[in-house]
C-alpha positions as CSV (number, residue, x, y, z in Angstrom):
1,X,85.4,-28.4,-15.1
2,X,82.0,-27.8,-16.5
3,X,79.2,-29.8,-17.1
4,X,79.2,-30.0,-21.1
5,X,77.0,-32.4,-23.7
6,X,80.5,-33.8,-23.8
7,X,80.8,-35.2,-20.8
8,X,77.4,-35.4,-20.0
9,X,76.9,-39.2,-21.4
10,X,80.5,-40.0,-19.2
11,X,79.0,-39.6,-16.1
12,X,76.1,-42.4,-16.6
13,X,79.0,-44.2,-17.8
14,X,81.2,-43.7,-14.6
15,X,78.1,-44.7,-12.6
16,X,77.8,-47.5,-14.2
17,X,81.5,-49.0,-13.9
18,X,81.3,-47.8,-10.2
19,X,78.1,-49.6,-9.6
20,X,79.5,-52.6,-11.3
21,X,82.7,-52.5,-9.4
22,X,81.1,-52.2,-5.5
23,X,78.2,-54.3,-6.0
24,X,75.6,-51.4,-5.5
25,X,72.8,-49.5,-6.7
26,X,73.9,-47.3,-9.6
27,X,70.7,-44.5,-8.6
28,X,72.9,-44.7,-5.4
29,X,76.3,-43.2,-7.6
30,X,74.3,-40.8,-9.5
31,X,72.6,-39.7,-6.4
32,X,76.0,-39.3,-4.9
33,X,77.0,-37.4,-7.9
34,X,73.7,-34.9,-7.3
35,X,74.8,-34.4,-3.8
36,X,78.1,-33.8,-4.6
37,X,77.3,-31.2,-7.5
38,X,74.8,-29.5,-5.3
39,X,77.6,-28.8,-2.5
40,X,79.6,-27.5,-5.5
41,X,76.8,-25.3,-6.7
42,X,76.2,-23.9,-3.2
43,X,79.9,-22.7,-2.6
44,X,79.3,-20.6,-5.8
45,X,75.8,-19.6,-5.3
46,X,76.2,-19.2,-1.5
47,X,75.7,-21.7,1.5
48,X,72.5,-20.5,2.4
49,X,70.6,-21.2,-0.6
50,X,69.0,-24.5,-1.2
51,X,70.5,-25.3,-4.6
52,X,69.2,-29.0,-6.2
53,X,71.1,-30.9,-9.3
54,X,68.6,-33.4,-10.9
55,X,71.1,-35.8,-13.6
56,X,68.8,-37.1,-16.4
57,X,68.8,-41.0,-16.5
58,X,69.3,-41.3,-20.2
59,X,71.1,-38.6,-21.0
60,X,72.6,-37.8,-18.4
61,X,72.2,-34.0,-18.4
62,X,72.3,-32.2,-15.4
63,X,70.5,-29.5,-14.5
64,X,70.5,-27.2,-11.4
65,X,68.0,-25.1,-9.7
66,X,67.3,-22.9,-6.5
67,X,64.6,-23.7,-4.4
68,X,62.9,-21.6,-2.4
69,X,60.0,-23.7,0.8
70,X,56.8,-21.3,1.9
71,X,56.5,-21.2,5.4
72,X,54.6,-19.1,7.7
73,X,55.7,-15.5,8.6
74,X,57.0,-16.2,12.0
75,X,59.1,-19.4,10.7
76,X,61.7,-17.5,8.3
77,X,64.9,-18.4,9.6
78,X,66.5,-18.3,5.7
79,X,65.6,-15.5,3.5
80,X,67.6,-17.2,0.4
81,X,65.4,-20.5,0.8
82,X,62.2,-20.1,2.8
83,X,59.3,-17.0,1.6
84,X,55.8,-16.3,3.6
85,X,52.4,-16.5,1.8
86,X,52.5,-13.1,1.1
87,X,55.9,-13.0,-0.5
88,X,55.2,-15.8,-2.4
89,X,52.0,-14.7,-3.6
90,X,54.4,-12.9,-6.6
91,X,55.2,-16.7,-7.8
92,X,52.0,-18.3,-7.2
93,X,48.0,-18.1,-7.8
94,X,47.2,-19.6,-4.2
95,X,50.5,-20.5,-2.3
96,X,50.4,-23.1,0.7
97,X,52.5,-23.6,3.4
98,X,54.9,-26.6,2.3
99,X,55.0,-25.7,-1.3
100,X,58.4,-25.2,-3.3
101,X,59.2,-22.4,-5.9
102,X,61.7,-23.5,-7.8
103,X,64.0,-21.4,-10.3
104,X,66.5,-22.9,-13.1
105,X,70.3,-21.5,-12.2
106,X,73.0,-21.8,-14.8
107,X,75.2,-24.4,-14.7
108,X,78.7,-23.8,-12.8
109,X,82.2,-24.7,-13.5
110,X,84.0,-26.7,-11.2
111,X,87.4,-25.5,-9.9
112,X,90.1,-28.0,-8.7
113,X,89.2,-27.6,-5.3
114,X,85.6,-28.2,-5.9
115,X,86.3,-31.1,-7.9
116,X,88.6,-32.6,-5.7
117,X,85.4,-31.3,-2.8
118,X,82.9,-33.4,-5.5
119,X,85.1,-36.8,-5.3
120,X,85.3,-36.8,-2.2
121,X,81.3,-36.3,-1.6
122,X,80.6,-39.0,-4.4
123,X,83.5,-41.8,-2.5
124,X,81.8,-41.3,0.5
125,X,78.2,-42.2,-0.6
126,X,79.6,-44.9,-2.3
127,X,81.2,-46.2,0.8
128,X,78.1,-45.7,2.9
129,X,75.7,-47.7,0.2
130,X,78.4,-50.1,0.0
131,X,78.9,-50.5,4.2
132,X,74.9,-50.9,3.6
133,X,74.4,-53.5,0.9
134,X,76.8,-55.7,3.2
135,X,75.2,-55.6,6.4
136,X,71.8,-56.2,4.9
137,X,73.2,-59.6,3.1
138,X,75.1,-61.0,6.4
139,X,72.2,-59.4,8.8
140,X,69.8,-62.4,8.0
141,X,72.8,-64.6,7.9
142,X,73.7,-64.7,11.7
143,X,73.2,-68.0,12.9
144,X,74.6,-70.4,10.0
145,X,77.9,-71.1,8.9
146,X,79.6,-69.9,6.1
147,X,82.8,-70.9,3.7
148,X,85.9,-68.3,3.4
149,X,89.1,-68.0,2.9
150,X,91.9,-66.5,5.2
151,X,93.0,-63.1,4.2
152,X,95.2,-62.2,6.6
153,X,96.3,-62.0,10.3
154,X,96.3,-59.6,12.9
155,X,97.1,-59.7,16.6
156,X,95.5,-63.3,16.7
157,X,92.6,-62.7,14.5
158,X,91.9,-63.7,11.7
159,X,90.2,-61.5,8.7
160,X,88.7,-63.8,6.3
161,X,87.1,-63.1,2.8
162,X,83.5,-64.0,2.8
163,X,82.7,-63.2,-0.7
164,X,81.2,-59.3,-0.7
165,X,83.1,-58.8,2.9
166,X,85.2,-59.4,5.0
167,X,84.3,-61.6,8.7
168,X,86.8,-61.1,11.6
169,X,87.5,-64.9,13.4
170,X,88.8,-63.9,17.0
171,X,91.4,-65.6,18.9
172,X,89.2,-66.8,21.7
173,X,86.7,-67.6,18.6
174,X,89.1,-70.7,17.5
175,X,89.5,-74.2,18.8
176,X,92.6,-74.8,20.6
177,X,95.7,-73.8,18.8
178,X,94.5,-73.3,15.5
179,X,96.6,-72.2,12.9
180,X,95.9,-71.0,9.2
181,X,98.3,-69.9,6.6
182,X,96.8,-66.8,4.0
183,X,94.7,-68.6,1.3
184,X,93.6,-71.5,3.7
185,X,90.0,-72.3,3.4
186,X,88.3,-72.1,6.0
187,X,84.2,-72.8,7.8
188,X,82.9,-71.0,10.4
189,X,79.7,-69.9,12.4
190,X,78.7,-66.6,12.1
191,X,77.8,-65.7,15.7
192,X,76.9,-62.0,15.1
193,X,76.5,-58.7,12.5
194,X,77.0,-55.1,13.9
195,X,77.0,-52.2,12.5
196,X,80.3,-50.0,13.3
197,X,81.6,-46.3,13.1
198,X,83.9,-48.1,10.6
199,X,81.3,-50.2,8.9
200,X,79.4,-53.4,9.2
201,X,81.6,-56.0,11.4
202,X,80.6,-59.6,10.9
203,X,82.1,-61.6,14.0
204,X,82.7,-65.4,13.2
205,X,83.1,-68.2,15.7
206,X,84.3,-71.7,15.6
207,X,83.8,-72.0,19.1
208,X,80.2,-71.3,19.5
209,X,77.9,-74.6,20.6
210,X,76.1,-73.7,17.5
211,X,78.7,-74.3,15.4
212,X,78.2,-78.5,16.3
213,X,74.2,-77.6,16.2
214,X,74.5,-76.5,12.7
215,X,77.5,-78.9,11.6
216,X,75.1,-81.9,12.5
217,X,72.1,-80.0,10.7
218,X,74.6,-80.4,7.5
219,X,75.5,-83.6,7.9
220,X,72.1,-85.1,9.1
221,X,69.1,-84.5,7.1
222,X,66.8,-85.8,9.4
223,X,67.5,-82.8,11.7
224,X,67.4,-80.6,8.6
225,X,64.0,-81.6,7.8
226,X,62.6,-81.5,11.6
227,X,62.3,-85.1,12.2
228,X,65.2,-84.9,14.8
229,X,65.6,-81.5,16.7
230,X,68.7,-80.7,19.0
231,X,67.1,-79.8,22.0
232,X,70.7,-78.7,23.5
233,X,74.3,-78.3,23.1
234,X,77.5,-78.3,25.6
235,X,81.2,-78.2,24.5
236,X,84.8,-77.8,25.7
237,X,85.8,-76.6,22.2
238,X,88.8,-78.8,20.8
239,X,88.3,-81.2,23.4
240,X,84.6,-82.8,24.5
241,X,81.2,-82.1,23.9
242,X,77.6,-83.1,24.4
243,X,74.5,-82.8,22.5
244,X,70.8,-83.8,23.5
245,X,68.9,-84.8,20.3
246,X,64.8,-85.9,20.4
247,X,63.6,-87.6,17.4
248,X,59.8,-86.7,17.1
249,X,59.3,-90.0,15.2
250,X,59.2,-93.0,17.0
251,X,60.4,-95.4,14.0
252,X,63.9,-93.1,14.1
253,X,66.4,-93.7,16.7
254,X,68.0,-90.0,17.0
255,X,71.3,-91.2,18.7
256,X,72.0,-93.8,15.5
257,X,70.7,-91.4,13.0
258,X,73.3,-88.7,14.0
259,X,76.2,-91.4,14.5
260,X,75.4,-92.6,10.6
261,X,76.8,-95.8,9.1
262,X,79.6,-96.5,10.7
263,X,79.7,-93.0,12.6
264,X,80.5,-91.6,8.9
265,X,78.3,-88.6,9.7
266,X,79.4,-87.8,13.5
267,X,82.8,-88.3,12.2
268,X,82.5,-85.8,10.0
269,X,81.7,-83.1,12.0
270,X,84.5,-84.4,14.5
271,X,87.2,-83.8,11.7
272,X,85.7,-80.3,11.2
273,X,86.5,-79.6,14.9
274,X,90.1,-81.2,15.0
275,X,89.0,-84.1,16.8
276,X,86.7,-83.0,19.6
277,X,84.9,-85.7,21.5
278,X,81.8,-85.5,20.9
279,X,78.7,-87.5,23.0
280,X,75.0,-88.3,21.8
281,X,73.0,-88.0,24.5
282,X,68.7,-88.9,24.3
283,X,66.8,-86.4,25.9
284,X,63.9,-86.4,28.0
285,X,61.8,-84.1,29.5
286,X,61.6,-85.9,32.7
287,X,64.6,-83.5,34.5
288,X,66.5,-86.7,36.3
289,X,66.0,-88.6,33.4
290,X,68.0,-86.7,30.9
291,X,70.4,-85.9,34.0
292,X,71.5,-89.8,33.9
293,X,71.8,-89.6,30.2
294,X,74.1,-86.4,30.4
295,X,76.2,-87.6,33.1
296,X,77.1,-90.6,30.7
297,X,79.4,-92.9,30.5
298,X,79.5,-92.9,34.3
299,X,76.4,-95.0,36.3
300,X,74.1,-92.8,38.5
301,X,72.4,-94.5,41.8
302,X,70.3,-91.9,43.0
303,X,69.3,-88.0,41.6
304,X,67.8,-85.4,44.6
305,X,66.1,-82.6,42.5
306,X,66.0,-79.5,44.4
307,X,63.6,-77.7,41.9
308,X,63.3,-74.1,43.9
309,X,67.1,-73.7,44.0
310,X,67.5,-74.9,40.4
311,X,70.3,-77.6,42.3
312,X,70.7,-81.2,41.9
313,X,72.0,-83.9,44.0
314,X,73.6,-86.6,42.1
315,X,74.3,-90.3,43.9
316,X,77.1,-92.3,42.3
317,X,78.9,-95.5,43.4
318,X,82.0,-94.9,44.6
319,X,84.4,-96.7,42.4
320,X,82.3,-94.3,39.2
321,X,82.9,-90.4,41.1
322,X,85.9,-89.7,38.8
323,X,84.3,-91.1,35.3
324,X,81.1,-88.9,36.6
325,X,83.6,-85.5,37.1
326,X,85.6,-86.7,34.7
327,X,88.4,-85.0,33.7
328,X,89.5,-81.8,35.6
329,X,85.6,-81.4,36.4
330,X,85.0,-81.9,32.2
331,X,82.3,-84.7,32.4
332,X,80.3,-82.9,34.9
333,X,80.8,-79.3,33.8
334,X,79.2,-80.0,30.6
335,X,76.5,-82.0,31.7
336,X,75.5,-78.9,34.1
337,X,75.3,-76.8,31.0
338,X,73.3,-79.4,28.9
339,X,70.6,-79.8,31.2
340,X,71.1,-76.2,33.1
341,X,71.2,-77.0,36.4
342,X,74.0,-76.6,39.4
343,X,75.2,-80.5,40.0
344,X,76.4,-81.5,43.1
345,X,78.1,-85.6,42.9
346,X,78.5,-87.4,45.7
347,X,79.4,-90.9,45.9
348,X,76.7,-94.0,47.7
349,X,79.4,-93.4,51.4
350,X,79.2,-89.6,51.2
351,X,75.7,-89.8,50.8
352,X,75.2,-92.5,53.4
353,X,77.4,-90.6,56.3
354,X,74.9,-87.5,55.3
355,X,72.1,-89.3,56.2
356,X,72.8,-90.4,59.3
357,X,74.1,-87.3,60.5
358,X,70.8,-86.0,59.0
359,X,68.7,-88.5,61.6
360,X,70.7,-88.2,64.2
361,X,70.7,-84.6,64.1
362,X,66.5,-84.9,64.1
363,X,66.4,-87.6,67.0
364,X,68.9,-85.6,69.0
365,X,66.3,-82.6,68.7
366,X,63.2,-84.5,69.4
367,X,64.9,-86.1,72.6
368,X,66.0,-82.7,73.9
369,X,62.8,-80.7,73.2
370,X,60.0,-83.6,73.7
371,X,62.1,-85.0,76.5
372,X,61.4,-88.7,75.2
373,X,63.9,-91.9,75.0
374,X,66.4,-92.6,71.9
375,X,64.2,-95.5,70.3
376,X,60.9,-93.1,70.2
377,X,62.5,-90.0,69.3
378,X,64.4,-92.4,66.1
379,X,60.8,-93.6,65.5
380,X,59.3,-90.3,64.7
381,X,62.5,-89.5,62.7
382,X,62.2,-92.6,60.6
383,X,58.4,-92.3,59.9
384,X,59.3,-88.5,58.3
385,X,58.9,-86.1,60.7
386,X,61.1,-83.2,60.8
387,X,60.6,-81.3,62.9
388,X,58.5,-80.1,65.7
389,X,54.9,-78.2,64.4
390,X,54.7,-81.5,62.2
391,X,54.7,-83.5,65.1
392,X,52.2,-80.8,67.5
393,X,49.7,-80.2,64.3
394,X,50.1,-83.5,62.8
395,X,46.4,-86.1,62.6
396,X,46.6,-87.6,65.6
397,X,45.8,-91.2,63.4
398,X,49.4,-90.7,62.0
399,X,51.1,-90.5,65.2
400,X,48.9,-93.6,66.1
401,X,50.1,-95.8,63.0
402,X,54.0,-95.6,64.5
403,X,54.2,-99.2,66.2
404,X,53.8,-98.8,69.8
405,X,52.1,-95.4,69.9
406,X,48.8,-95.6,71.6
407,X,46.1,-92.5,71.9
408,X,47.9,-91.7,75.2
409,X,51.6,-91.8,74.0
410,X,50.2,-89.4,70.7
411,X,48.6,-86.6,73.0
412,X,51.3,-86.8,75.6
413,X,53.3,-86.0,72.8
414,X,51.6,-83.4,70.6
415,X,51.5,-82.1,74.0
416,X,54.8,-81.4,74.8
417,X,55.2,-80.4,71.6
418,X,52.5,-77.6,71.7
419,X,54.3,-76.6,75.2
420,X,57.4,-76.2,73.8
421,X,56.5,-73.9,70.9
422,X,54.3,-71.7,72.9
423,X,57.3,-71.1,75.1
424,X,59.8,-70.7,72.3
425,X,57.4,-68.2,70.2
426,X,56.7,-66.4,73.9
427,X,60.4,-65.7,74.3
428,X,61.1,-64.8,70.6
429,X,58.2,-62.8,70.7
430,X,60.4,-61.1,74.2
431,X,63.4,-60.8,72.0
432,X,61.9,-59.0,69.1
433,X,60.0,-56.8,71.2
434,X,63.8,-55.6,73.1
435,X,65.2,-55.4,69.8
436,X,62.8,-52.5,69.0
437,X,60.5,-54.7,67.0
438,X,57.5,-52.4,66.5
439,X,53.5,-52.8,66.9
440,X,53.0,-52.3,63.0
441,X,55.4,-55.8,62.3
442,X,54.1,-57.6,64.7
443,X,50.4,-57.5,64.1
444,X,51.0,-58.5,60.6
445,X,49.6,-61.7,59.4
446,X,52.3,-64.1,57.7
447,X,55.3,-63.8,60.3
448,X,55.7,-65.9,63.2
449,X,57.4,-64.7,66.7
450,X,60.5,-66.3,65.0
451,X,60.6,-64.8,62.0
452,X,60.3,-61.6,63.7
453,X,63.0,-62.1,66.0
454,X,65.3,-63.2,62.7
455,X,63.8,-60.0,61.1
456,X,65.1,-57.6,64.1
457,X,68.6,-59.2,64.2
458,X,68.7,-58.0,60.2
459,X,67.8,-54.3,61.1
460,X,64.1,-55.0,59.9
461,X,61.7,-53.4,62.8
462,X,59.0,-51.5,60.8
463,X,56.3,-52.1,58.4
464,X,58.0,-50.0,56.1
465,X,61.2,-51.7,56.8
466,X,59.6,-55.3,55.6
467,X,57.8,-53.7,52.3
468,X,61.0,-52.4,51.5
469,X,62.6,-55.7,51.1
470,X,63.2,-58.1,48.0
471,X,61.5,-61.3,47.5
472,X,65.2,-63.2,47.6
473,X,66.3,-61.1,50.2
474,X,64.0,-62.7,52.6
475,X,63.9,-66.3,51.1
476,X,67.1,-66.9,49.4
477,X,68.1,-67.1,46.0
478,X,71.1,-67.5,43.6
479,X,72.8,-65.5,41.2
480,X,75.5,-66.3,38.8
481,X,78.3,-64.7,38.4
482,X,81.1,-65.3,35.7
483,X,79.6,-68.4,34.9
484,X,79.4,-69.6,39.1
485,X,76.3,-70.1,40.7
486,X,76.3,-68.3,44.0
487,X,74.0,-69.0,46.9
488,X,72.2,-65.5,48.4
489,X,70.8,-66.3,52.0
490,X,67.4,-65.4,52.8
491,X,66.5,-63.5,56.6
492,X,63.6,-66.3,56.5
493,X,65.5,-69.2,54.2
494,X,65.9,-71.4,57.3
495,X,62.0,-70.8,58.1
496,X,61.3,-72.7,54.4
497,X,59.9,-69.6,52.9
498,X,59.5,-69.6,49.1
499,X,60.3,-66.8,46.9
500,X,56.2,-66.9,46.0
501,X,55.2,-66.6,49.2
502,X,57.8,-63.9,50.3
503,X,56.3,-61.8,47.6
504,X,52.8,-62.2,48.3
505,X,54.0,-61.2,52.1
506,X,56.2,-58.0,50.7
507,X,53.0,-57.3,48.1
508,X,50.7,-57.1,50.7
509,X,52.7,-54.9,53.1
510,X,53.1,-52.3,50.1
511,X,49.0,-52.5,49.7
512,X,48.9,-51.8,53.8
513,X,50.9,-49.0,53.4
514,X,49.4,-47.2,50.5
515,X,52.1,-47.9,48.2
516,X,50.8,-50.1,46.0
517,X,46.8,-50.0,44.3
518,X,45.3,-53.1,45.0
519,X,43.8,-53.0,41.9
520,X,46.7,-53.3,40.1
521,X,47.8,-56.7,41.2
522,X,44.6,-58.0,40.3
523,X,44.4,-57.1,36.8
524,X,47.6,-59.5,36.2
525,X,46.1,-62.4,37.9
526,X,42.6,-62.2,36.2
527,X,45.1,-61.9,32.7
528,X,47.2,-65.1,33.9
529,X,44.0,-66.7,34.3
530,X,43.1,-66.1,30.9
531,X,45.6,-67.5,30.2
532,X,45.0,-70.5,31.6
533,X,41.9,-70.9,30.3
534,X,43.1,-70.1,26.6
535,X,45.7,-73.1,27.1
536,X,43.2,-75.3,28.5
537,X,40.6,-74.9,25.6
């Protein structure tokens, strides 16, 4: 078909209704409609030419042309499209590299093939503007919830219309055994936009702890307008869940205003999630604090923060341990992911018999390597002491404040101790030295005889070897994997090593060696001091 005055005014017109009909740009069709011409143009002119259509705006005239780029002489890869200076010189008073000679071509007529070549072009930009226009609407949209209806199922999931898209609800994504019938409305988080080989994908959730977050946001406007914030959120979807609200002022109670009159507002967002559970917990900052709220309804006696291994003990009395697990690990498996820390629960007995195993593990050792009766060695044991440097480097006034410990008794004993560890470090220092332990390790500040020996049973014999290492290989760690925290055991964990100061050890080793420039690990600390200095002005 050719481009006539008689059809010129139908293709504004067919730009239009396409324009209307996707929900786009209608420069986007016409451009589509240039491109596509163009491609036309080229199969008649030739490929290698660079032919341009240019469609009028009002009147909707098209009009091709060849253009022709200068380049420099040695850049010519084209002859149809790209001249030199020189050659271009017959065109132009002072050409440039970069400029464009352009020539008006006749029109051309467009055979079925080329046509059908034409559609296809123009459907295809239309698709891609209209894959765009979507993901920019729903990309600033992740993270709030959004009304459809369901469209259709497939394998489990279910497509639902979202106004200008479509959103795909997984089958994991829904709460328990959720069923919807084609026309069903339906509310839902959107937990994430992509962009795909075969368009944008929006992914909804009903699942998602979010989901609650922004379900009470709704439904409470205190937390809408930043008076109450929801520091955290925990759920067993369909089932239980918690949620840790601070209220930032102190005339609002943030538990009541999220329960509403008569729990009208918590009540609603329970309906939304087919009658999940759901508790309001206070929280504080104060880490065993909000632990004891999270672990409600059951009654804590006692919380041991282990703040290094990110671990917490948790005391209960014994008729409360299954009300603190709750059911099948529930109660306690969603506090641990409120507050973000691995719970341990033990009940007041469990925690008792631990205790004295603890003590009589100490006193056993300070009668064996002190060589002192039951009573003293339970004394030192119940005034704190551990183990033996803390009694051989200890004040002496502190030994002397245990009732019945005069000057005499506290050297004897600091003695002994001293004795002891001498001999213990001497024959460590023996083993690490048959072991293959060399000069370089041992003469390096920060490891005891000990630590060397443990070192050498791990394979670790050289400087090199020991600045080779990772921070948690020699003092522990943990590591979670599919959702389970896992201990890693540290070479020196048993010496009480932190990670800090296995790093500083590694660090320096590396700076010994040549690996590392000094000057680089000072530059961070003067920054971090900066720092400090920022926050405290």
């Amino acid at each position: 078909m050719a481009i006539t005055s008689a059809n010129q005014l139908e293709l504004l017109q067919t730009a239009e209704a396409v324009a209307r009909e996707k929900m786009i740009d209608p420069d986007l069709v016409i451009q589509a409609m240039e491109d596509s011409l163009a491609r036309a143009a080229k199969s008649r002119y030739g490929a290698e030419m660079d032919i341009r259509v240019k469609i009028d705006r009002k009147t909707g005239r098209a009009s091709f042309s060849r253009v022709r780029t200068v380049v420099e002489d040695e850049a010519v890869e084209n002859h149809h499209a790209q001249l030199t200076v020189k050659q271009a010189k017959s065109y132009l008073a002072d050409p440039q590299v970069g400029d464009e000679i352009v020539d008006e071509v006749p029109p051309v007529d467009l055979g079925r093939i080329a046509a059908q070549s034409a559609k296809q072009v123009i459907l295809q930009k239309v698709r891609e503007a209209e894959r765009d226009r979507q993901f920019e609407e729903f990309k600033d949209r992740k993270g709030t919830i959004i009304n459809g209806a369901v469209k259709r199922e497939e394998y489990g999931n279910v497509i639902v219309d979202i106004g200008r898209g479509e959103g795909i609800l997984r089958r994991n994504e829904k709460i328990g055994r959720e069923a919807y019938r084609i026309g069903d409305r339906i509310r839902c988080y959107i937990k994430d936009v992509r962009r795909e080989p075969r368009g944008p994908q929006v992914f909804l959730s009903r699942t998602d702890p979010q989901f609650m977050a922004e379900l009470f946001k709704m439904e409470v406007p205190e937390i809408y307008d930043g008076i109450i914030e929801i520091k955290a959120v925990a759920r067993d979807p369909g089932s239980r869940a918690k949620i840790a609200v601070i209220s930032y002022d102190n005339s609002i109670d943030p538990v009541g205003a999220c329960v509403g009159m008569r729990g009208s507002r918590v009540q609603a967002v329970v309906n939304e999630l087919q009658g999940e559970k759901i508790d309001i917990i206070p929280w504080n900052q104060d880490t065993a604090t909000f632990l004891v709220n999270a672990l409600q309804p059951a009654e804590v006696s006692k919380v041991v923060f282990d703040e290094e291994a990110g671990k917490i003990e948790v005391v209960v009395p014994d008729e409360q341990l299954s009300l603190a697990i709750g059911r099948r690990g529930q109660n306690v498996r969603l506090a641990s992911q409120l507050t973000g820390l691995d719970i341990d629960i033990m009940t007041e007995a469990e925690e008792s018999a631990r205790r004295q195993a603890e003590f009589a593990e100490r006193t056993k050792l300070f009668m064996d390597t002190l060589d002192v009766d039951e009573m003293m060695a339970q004394l030192l044991v119940a005034e704190g002491f551990t183990n033996l440097e803390e009694v051989a480097y200890v004040e002496e006034d502190e030994l002397l404040s245990i009732d019945g410990f005069d000057e005499g008794t506290a050297a004897e004993l600091q003695a002994r101790a001293r004795d002891y560890l001498e001999a213990a470090n001497a024959k460590a220092m023996e083993n690490a030295r048959a072991m293959g332990v060399e000069d370089s390790l041992i003469n390096f500040d920060g490891l005891t005889p000990q630590m060397l020996e443990a070192l050498a049973k791990d394979g670790i014999k050289t400087l090199e070897d020991f600045a080779t290492c990772a921070d948690w290989e020699l003092a522990g760690g943990w590591t979670t994997e599919n959702g389970q925290r896992k201990k890693d055991e540290g070479v020196l964990e048993k010496f009480d090593m932190s990670l800090d100061e296995a790093q500083t050890l590694i660090m320096t080793a590396r700076v010994m060696l040549g690996w590392v420039d000094p000057t680089e690990l000072e530059e961070p600390e003067e920054e971090s001091a900066d720092e400090d200095e920022e926050t405290e002005a």
